[in-house]
C-alpha positions in Angstrom: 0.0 0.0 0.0 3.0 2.6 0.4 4.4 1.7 -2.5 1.4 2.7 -4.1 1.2 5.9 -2.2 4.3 6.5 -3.3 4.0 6.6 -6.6 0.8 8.2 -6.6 2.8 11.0 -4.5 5.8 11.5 -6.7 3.1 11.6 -9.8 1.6 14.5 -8.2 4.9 16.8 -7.4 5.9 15.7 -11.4 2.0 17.3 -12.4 2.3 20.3 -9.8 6.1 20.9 -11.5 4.7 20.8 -14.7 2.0 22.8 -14.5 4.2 25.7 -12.8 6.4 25.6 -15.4 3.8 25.5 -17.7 1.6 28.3 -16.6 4.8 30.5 -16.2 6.8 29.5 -19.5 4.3 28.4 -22.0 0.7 28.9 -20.7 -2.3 26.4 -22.1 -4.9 28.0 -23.5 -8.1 26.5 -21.4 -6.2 25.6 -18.5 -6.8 28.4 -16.9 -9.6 26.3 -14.1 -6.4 24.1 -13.9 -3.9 26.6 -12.5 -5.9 27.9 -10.5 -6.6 24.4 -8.5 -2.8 23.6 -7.8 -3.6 24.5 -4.3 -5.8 21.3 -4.1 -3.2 19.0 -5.8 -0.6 20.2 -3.2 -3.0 19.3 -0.3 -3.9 15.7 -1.4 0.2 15.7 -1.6 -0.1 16.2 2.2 -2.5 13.9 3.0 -1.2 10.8 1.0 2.4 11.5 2.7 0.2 11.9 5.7 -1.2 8.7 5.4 1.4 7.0 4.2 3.8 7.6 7.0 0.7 6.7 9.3 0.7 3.3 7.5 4.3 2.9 7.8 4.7 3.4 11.7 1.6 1.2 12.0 3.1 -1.2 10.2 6.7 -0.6 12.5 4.8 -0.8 15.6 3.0 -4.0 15.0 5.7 -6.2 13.7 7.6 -5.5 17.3 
């Protein structure tokens, strides 16, 4: 399940870096709604790390 949380987690910093540099160096026409919902991608960032580090120290804690 991290595994999967991690990769979920580095696809959404590649899509938050791309769409920075996008909307800075070479805007989209039409993504306009886009850029202005980063915010949102960046806090379901937080709450997959969130949760994954959760799952990891419950995992820790009951393997002792």
């Amino acid at each position: 399940m991290t595994k999967i949380l991690n990769i979920i987690s580095i696809s959404i910093i590649v899509l938050l870096v791309g769409l920075t540099v996008s909307e800075h160096f070479f805007p989209i026409a039409g993504f306009e709604l886009v850029y202005e919902k980063k915010f949102y991608l960046a806090i379901i960032y937080i709450a997959i790390r969130l949760t994954s580090n959760y799952l990891l120290k419950k995992s820790a804690s009951t393997s002792k």
